[in-house]
ZAKE-947361 format. One record per residue (C-alpha): residue number from 1; residue in three letters; x, y, z. Coordinates in nm, 3 decimals. Each point is the difference from the previous one (the first is absolute). Example, Ala and Ser with C-alpha at 12.3 -4.5 7.8 and 13.67 -1.06 7.14 Angstrom:
SITE; 1; ALA; 1.230; -0.450; 0.780
SITE; 2; SER; 0.137; 0.344; -0.066
//
This chain:
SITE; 1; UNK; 22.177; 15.471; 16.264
SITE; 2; UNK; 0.032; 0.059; -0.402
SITE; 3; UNK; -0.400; -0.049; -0.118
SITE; 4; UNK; 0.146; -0.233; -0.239
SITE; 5; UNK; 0.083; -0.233; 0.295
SITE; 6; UNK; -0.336; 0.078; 0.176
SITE; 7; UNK; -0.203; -0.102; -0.322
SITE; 8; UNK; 0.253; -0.378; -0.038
SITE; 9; UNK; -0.112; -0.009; 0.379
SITE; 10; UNK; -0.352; -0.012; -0.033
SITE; 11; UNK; -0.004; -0.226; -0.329
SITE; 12; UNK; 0.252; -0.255; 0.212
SITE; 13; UNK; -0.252; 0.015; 0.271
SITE; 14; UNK; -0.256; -0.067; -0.235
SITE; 15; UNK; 0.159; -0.277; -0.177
SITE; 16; UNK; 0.048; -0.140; 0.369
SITE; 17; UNK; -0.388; -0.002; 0.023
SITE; 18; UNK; -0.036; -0.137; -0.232
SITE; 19; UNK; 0.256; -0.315; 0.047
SITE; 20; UNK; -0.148; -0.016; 0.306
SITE; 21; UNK; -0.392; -0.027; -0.044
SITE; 22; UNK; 0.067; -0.218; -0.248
SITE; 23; UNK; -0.125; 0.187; -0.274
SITE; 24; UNK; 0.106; -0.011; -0.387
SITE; 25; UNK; 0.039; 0.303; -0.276
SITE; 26; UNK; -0.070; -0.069; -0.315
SITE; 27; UNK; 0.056; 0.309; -0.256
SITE; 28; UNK; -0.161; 0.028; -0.374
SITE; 29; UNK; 0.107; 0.203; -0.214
SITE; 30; UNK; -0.325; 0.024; -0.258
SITE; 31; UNK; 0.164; 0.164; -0.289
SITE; 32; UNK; 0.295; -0.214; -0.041
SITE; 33; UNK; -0.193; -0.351; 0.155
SITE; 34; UNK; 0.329; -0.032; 0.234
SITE; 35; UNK; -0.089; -0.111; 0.356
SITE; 36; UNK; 0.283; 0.017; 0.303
SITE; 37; UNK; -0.116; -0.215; 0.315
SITE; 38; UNK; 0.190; 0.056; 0.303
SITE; 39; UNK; 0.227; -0.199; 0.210
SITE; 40; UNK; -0.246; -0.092; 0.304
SITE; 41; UNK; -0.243; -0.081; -0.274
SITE; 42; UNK; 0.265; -0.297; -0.139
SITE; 43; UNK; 0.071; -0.091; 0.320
SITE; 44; UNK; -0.336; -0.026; 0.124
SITE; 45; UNK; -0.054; -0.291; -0.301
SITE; 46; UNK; 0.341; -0.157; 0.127
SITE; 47; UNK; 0.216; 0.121; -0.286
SITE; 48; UNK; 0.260; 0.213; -0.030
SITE; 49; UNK; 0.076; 0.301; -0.206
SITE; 50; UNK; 0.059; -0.033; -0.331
SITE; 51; UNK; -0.124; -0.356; 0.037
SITE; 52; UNK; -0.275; 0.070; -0.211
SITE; 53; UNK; 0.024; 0.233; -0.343
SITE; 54; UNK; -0.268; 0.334; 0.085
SITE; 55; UNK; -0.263; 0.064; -0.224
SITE; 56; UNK; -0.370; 0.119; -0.005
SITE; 57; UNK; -0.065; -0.364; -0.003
SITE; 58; UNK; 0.159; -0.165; 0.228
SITE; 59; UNK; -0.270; 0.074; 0.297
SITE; 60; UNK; -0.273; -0.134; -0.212
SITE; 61; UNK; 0.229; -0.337; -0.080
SITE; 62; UNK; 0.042; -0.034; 0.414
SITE; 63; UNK; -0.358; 0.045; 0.020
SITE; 64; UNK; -0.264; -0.342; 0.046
SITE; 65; UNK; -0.195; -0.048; -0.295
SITE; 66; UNK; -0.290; 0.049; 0.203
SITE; 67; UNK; 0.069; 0.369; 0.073
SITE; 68; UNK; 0.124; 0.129; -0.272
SITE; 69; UNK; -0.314; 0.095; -0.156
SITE; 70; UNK; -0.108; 0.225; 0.335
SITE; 71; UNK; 0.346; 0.107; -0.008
SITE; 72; UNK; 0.011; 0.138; -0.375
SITE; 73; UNK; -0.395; 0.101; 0.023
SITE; 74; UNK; 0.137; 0.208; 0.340
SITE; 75; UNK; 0.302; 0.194; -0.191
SITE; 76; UNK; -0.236; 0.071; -0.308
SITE; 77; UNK; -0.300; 0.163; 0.187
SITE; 78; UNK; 0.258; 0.234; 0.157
SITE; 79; UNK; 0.164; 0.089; -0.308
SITE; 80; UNK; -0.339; 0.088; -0.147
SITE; 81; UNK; -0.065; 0.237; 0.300
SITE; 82; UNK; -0.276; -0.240; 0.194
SITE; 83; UNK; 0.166; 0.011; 0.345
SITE; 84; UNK; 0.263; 0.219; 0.192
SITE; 85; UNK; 0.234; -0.279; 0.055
SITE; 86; UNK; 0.115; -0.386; -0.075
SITE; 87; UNK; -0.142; -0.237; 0.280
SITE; 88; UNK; 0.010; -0.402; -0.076
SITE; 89; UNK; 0.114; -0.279; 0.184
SITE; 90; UNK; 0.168; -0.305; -0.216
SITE; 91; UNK; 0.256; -0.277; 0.084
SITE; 92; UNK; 0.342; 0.066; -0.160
SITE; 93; UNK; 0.195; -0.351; -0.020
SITE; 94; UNK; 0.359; -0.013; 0.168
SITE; 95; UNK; 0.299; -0.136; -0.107
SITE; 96; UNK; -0.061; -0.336; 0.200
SITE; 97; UNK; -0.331; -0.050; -0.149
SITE; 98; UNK; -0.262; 0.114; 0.231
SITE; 99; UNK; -0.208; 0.232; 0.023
SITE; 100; UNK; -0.039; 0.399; 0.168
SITE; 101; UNK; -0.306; 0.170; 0.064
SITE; 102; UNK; 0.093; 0.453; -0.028
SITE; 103; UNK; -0.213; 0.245; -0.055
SITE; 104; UNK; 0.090; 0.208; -0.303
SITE; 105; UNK; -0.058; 0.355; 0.047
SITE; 106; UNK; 0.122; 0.286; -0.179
SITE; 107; UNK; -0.055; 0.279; -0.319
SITE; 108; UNK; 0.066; 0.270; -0.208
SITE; 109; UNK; 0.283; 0.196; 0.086
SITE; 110; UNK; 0.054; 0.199; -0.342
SITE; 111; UNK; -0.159; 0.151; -0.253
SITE; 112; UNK; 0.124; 0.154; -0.344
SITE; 113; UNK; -0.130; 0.383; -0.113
SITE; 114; UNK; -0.314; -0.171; -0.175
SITE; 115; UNK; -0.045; -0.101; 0.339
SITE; 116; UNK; 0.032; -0.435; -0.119
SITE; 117; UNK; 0.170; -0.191; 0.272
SITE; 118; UNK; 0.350; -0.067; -0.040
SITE; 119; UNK; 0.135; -0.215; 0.307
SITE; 120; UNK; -0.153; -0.187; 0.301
SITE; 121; UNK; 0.130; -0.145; 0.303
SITE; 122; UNK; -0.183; -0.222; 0.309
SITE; 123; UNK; 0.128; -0.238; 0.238
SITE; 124; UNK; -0.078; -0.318; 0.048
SITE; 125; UNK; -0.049; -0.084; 0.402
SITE; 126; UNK; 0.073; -0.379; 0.169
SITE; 127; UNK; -0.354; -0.070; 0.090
SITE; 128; UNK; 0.040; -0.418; 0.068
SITE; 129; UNK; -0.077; 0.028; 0.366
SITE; 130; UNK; -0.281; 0.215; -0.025
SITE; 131; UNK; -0.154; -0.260; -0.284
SITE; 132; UNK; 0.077; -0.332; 0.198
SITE; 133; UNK; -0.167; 0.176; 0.294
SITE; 134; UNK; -0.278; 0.069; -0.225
SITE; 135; UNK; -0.022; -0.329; -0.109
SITE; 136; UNK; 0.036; -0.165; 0.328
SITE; 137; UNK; -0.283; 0.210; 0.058
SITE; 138; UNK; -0.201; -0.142; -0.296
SITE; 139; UNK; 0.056; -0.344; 0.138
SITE; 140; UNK; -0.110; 0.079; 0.364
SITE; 141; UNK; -0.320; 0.127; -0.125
SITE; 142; UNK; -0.022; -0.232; -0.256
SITE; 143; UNK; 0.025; -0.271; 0.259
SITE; 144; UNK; -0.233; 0.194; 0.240
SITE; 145; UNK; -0.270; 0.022; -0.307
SITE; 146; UNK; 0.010; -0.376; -0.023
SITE; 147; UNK; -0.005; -0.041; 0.383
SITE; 148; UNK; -0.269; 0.223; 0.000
SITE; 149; UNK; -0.193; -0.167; -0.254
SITE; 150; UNK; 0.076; -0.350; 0.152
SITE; 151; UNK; -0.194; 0.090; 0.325
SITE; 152; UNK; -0.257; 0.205; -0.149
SITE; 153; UNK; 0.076; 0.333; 0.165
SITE; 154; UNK; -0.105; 0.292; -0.070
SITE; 155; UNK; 0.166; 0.358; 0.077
SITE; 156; UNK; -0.174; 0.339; 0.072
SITE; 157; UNK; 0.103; 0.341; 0.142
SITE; 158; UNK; -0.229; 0.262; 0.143
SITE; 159; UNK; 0.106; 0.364; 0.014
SITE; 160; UNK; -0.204; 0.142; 0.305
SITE; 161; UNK; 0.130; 0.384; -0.059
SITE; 162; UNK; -0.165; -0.032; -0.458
SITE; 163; UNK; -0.265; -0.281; 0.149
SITE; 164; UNK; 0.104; -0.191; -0.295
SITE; 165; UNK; 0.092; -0.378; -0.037
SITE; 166; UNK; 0.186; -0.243; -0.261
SITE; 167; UNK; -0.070; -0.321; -0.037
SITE; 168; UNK; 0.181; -0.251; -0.201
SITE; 169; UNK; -0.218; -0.238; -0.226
SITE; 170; UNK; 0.019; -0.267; 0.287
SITE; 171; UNK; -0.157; 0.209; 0.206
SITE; 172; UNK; -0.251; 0.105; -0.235
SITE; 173; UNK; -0.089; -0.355; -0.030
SITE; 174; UNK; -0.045; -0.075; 0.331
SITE; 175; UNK; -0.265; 0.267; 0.017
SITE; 176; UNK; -0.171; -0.030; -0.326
SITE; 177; UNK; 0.116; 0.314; -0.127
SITE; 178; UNK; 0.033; 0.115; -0.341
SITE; 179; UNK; 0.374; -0.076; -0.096
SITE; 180; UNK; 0.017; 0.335; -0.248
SITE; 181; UNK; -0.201; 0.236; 0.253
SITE; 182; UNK; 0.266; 0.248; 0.097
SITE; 183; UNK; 0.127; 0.095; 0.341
SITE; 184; UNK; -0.265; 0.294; 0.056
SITE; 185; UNK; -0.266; -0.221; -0.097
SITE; 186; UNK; 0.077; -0.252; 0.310
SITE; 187; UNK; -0.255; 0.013; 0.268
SITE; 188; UNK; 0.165; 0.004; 0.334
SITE; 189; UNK; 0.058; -0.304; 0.123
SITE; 190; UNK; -0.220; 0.063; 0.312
SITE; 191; UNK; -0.302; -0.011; -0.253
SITE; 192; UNK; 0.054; -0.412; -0.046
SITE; 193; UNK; 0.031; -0.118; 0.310
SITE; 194; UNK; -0.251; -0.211; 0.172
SITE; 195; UNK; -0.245; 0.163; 0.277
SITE; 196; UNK; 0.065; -0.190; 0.288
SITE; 197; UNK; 0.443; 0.032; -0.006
SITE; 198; UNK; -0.058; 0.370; -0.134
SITE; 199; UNK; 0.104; 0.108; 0.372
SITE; 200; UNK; 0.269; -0.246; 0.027
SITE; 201; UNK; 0.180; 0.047; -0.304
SITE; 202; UNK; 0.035; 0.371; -0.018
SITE; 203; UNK; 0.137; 0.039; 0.353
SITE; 204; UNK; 0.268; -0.254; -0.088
SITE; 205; UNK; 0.083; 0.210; -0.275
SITE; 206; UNK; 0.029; 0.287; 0.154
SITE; 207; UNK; 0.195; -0.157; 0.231
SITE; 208; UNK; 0.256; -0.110; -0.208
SITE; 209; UNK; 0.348; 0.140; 0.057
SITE; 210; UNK; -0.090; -0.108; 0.423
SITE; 211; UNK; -0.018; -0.390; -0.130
SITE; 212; UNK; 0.080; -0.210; -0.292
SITE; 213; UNK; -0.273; -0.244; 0.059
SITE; 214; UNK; -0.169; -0.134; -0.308
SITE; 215; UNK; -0.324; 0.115; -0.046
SITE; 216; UNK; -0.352; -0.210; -0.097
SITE; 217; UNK; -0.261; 0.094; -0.122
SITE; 218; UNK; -0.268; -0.064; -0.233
SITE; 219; UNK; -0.121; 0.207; -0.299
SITE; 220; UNK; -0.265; 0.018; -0.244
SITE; 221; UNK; 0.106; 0.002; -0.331
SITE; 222; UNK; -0.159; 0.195; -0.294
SITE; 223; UNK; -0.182; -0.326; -0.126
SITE; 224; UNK; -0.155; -0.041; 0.323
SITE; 225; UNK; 0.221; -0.316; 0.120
SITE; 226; UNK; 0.147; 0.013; 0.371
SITE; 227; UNK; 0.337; -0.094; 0.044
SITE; 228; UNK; 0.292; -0.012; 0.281
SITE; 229; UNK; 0.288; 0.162; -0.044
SITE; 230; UNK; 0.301; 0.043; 0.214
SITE; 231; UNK; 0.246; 0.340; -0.065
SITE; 232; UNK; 0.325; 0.152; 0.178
SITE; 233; UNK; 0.052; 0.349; -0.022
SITE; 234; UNK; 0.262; 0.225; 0.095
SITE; 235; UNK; 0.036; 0.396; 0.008
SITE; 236; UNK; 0.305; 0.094; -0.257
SITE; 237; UNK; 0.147; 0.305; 0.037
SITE; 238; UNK; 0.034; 0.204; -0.355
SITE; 239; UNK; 0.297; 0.221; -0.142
SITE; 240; UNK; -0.198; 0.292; 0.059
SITE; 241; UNK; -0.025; -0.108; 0.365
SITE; 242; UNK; -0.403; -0.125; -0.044
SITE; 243; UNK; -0.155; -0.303; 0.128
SITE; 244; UNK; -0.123; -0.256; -0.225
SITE; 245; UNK; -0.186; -0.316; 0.125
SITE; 246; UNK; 0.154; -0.321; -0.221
SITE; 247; UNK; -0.136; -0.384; 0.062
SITE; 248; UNK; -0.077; -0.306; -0.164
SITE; 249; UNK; -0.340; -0.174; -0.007
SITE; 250; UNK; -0.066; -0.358; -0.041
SITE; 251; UNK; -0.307; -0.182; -0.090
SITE; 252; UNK; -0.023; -0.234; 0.261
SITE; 253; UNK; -0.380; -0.143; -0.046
SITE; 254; UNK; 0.107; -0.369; -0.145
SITE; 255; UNK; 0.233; -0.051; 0.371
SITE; 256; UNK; -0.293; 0.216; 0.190
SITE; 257; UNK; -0.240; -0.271; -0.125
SITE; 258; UNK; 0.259; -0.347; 0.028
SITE; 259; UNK; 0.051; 0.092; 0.350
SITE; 260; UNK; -0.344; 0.040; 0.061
SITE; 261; UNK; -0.096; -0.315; -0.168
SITE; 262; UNK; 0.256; -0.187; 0.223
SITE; 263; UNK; -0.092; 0.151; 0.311
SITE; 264; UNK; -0.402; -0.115; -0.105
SITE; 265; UNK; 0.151; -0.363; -0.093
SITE; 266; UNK; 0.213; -0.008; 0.345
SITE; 267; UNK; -0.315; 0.156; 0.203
SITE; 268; UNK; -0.280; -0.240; -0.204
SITE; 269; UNK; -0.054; -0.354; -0.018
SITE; 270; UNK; 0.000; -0.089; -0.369
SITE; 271; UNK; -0.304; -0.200; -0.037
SITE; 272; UNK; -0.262; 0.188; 0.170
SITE; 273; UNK; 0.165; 0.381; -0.043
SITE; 274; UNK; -0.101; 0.038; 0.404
SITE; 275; UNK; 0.314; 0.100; 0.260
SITE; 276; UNK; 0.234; -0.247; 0.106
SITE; 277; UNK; -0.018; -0.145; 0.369
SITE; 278; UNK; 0.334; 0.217; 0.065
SITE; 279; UNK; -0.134; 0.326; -0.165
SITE; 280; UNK; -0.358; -0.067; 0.200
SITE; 281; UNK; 0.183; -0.002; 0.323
SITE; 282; UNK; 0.212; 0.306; -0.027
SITE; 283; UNK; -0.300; 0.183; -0.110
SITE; 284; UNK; -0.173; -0.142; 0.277
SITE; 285; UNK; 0.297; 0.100; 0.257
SITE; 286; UNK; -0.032; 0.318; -0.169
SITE; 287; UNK; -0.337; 0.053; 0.091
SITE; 288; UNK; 0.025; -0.137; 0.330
SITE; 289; UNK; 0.257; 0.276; 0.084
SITE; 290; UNK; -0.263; 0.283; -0.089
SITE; 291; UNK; -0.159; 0.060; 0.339
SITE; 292; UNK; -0.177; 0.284; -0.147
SITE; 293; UNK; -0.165; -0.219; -0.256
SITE; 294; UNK; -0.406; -0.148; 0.003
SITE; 295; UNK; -0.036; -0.341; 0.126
SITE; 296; UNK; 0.091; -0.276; -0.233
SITE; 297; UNK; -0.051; -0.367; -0.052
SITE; 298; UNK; 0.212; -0.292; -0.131
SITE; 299; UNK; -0.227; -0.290; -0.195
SITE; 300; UNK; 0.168; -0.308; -0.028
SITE; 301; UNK; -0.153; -0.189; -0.309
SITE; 302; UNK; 0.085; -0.334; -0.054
SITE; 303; UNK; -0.238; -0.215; -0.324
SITE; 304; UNK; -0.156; -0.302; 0.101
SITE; 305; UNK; 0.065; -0.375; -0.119
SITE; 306; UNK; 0.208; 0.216; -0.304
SITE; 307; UNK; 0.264; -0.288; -0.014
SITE; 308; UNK; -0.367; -0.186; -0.167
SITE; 309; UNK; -0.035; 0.254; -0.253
SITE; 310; UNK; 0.365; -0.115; -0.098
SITE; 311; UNK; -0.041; -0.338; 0.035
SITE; 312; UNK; -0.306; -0.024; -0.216
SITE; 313; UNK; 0.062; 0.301; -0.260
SITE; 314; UNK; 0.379; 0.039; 0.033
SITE; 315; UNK; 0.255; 0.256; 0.067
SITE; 316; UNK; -0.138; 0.213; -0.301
SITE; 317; UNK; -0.390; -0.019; 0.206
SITE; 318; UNK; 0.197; 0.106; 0.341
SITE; 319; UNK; 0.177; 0.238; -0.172
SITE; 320; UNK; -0.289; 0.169; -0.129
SITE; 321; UNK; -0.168; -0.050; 0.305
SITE; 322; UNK; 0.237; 0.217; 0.210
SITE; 323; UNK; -0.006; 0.271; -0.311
SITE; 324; UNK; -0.401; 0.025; 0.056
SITE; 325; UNK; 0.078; 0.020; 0.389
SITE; 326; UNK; 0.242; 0.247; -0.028
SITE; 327; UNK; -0.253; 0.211; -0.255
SITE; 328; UNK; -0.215; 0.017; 0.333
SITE; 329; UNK; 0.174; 0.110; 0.274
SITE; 330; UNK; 0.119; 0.293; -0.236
SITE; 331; UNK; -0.325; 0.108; -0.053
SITE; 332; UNK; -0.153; -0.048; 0.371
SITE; 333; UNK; 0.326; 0.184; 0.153
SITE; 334; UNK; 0.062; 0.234; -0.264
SITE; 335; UNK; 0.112; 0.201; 0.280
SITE; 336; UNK; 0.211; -0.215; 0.190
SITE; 337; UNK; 0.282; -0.217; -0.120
SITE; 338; UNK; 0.026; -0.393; -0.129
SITE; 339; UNK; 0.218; -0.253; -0.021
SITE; 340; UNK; 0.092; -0.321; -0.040
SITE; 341; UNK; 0.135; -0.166; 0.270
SITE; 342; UNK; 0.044; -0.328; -0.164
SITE; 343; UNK; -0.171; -0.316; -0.131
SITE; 344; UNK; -0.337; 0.054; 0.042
SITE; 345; UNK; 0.017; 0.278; 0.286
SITE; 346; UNK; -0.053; 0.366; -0.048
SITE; 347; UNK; -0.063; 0.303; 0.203
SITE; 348; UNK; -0.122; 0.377; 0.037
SITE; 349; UNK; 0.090; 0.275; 0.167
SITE; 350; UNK; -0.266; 0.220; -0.008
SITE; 351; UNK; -0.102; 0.287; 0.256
SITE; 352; UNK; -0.379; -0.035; 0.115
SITE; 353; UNK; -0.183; 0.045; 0.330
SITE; 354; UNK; -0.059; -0.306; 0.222
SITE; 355; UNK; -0.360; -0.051; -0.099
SITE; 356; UNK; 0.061; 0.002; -0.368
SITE; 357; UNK; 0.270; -0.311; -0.039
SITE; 358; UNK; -0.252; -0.280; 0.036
SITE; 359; UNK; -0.191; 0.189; -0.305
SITE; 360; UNK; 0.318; 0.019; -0.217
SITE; 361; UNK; 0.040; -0.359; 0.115
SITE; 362; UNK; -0.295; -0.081; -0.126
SITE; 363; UNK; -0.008; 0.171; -0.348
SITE; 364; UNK; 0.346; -0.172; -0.057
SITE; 365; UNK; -0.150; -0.313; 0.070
SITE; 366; UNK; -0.327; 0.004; -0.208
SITE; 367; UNK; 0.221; 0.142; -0.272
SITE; 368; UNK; 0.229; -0.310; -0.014
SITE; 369; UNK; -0.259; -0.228; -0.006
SITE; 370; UNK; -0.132; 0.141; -0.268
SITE; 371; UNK; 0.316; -0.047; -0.173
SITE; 372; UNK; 0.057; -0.359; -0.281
SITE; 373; UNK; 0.255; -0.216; -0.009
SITE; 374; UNK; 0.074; -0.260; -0.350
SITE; 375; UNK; 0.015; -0.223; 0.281
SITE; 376; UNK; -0.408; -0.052; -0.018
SITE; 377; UNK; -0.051; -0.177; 0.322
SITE; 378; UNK; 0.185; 0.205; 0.206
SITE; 379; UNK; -0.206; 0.337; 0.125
SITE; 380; UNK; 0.221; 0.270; 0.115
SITE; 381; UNK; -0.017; 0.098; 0.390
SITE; 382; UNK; 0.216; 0.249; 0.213
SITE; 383; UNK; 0.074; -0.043; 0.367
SITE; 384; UNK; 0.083; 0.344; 0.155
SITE; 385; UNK; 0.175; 0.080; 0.338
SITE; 386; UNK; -0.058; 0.359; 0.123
SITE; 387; UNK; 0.292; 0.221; 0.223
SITE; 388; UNK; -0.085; 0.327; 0.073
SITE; 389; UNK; 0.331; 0.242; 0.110
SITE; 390; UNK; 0.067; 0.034; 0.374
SITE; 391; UNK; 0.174; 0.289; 0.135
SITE; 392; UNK; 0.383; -0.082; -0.046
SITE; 393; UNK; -0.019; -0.311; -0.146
SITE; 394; UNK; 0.254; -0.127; -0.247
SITE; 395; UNK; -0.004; -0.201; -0.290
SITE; 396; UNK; 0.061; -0.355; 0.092
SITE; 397; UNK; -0.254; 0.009; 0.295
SITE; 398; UNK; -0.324; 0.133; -0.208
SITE; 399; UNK; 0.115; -0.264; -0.321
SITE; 400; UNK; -0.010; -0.255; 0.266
SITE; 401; UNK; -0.349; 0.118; 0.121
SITE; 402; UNK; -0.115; 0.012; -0.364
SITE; 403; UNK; 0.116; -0.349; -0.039
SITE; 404; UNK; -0.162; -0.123; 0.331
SITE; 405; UNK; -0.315; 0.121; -0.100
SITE; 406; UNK; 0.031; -0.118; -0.385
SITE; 407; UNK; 0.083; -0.369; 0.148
SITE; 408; UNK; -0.310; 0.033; 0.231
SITE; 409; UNK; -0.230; 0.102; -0.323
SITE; 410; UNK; 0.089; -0.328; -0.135
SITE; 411; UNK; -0.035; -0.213; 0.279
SITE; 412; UNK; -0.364; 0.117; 0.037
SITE; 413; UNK; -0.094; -0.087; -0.331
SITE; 414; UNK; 0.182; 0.193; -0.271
SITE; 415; UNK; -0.185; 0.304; -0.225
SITE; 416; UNK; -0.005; 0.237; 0.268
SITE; 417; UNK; 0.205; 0.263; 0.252
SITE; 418; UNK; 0.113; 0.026; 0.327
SITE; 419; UNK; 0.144; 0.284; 0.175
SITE; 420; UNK; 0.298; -0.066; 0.185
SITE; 421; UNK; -0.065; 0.265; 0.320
SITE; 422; UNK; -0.255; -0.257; 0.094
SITE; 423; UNK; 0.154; -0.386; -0.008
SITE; 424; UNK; 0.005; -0.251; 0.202
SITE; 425; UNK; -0.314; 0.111; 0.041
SITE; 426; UNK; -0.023; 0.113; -0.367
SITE; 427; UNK; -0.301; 0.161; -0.194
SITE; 428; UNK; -0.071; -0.215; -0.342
SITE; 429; UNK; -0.195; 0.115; -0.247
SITE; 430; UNK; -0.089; -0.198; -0.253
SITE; 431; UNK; -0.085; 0.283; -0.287
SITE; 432; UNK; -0.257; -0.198; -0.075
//
């Protein structure tokens, strides 16, 4: 083959590149100001050739207003010897109106003896799908940003190999960190967290990658406050084939707190701030299933003649009344638990030895009378049936007991106790 041939082989075969990745020459010729664009570059604006008359500025016509600055600033600097080569990306418009994102690359070619530069050529490269990508990209994190900032989450990555961390300013916030403190300034994040779910928390973490459970804890924050916070981690493998751990954390104190408030409201009667009858007897049923435990005792309280105190000082005087009452029985069974059971009836589950409920009875007693009411001829009294725990006895029977003896109490004169082991033939004391 004549080289001649060989050498119109090689620039056809470039000329098919070139056609085929889309890219298009543009040629300036600096002495004369003449610039030849090639045919892929017409086509890739949707004209034809010829279409448009050549010249030096007909790229810088095509070009939005809003590049053309970078574009000319780009071309200059290289002329003036500040970088090897041409690299910009601007829009060029097309002959239907809209508008193509290329990247402009290219540079001096020639040069004349005084060594000035004398022609330049580049290419300008179809880069619309990479830039829509990139801006779908901008969107999803945009979104994601906003997401993130809507839920208050904050994100964090731990390298274990460097034993350095990143926080974003979320998670900086959450624990009381210095927002401009810079990554090897962080303490590790085992330093915050609280004492007691120390243990807990960083063997969930090092479990992660074995579960995707979400994680709670609580931490100590710089300022001294304790909060809860929730994260989910996951172990992310790297480009250079290293693990990183990457999670989210969550300040969850404000739901940590409603639920506990609404679990105290559903497991507390709202006037007096003592258990409710249902929360009394599962504790009780609780503590009836712990064979192991010390003996116990139920106390069955109910006031006497309270529907008086209402009748002469009014709901307001009853309702104080059972406040006061329910001030006492959480100081004499501090230990125990007690509630409400309705009305005017109350109870304690407390555990004590056999000889030592008819002195808690007692106490209880003398304390409630010493009690006043706004209803001033009405003195406050307490009746008291005693049920200490037998062996494998549930609930309902040792209530019933407590009752029994509680009933008997007032029968025999109000103001005193009565344990329940011992009616019919009950002991009364008066607590006189």
């Amino acid at each position: 083959m004549p080289i001649h041939e060989h050498g119109q082989l090689e620039v056809d075969a470039y000329l098919h590149g070139i056609v085929r990745a889309r890219l298009g020459v543009w040629d300036w010729n600096l002495v004369t100001g003449e610039c030849a664009y090639s045919a892929s570059w017409f086509a890739m604006l949707g004209y034809a050739p010829g279409e448009l008359e050549q010249s030096s500025d007909l790229w810088l016509e095509l070009t939005h207003p809003d590049d053309r600055a970078r574009a000319i600033e780009s071309g200059e600097r290289h002329l003036r010897g500040e970088t090897a080569e041409i690299e910009t990306e601007i829009r060029l418009q097309r002959k239907d109106g809209t508008w193509l994102w290329v990247l402009d690359r290219g540079g001096i070619i020639e040069r004349d003896s005084d060594g000035r530069p004398t022609r330049m050529v580049g290419v300008q490269a179809d880069i619309s799908r990479q830039k829509a990508a990139e801006q779908a990209l901008q969107q999803t994190n945009e979104r994601f940003r906003l997401a993130l900032a809507a839920s208050d989450v904050g994100i964090w990555e731990f390298d274990p190999v460097s034993q350095t961390s990143f926080w974003d300013a979320r998670t900086r916030e959450i624990f009381g960190v210095d927002p401009e403190l810079e990554a090897h300034q962080l303490q590790h994040w085992q330093n915050y967290l609280h004492p007691d779910d120390r243990e807990m928390a960083e063997g969930q973490h090092e479990a992660v990658g074995e579960t995707t459970d979400v994680i709670r804890y609580r931490i100590i924050r710089e300022d001294g406050m304790v909060r809860h916070v929730e994260t989910f981690a996951r172990l992310v493998e790297t480009p250079s084939m290293t693990k990183r751990l990457t999670g989210t954390i969550r300040d969850v104190t404000e739901d940590v707190e409603r639920r506990a408030a609404l679990k105290w409201a559903a497991e507390h009667d709202g006037l007096t701030g003592l258990l409710t009858r249902s929360t009394f007897e599962r504790r009780l049923s609780e503590r009836l299933d712990d064979r192991d435990g010390p003996p116990c005792a139920v106390f069955y309280i109910d006031i006497d003649h309270f529907k008086s105190i209402n009748d002469s000082g009014g709901h307001d005087a009853g309702d104080a009344a059972l406040r006061q009452i329910a001030d006492v029985l959480r100081w004499t069974a501090e230990s125990g638990h007690a509630a409400r059971l309705g009305g005017d009836e109350f109870a304690i589950l407390i555990d004590i030895r056999h000889e030592l409920v008819g002195m808690l009875a007692s106490k209880i007693i003398h304390a409630v009378r010493r009690l006043s009411t706004d209803a001033s001829d009405v003195a406050l009294s307490a009746s008291i049936g005693i049920a200490v725990a037998r062996p494998g006895e549930d609930v309902r029977s040792i209530l019933k007991r407590a009752d029994q003896a509680c009933y008997a109490a007032k029968r025999d004169g109000r103001g005193r106790w009565v344990i329940g082991d011992e009616v019919p033939a009950a002991r009364v004391n008066s607590a006189g």
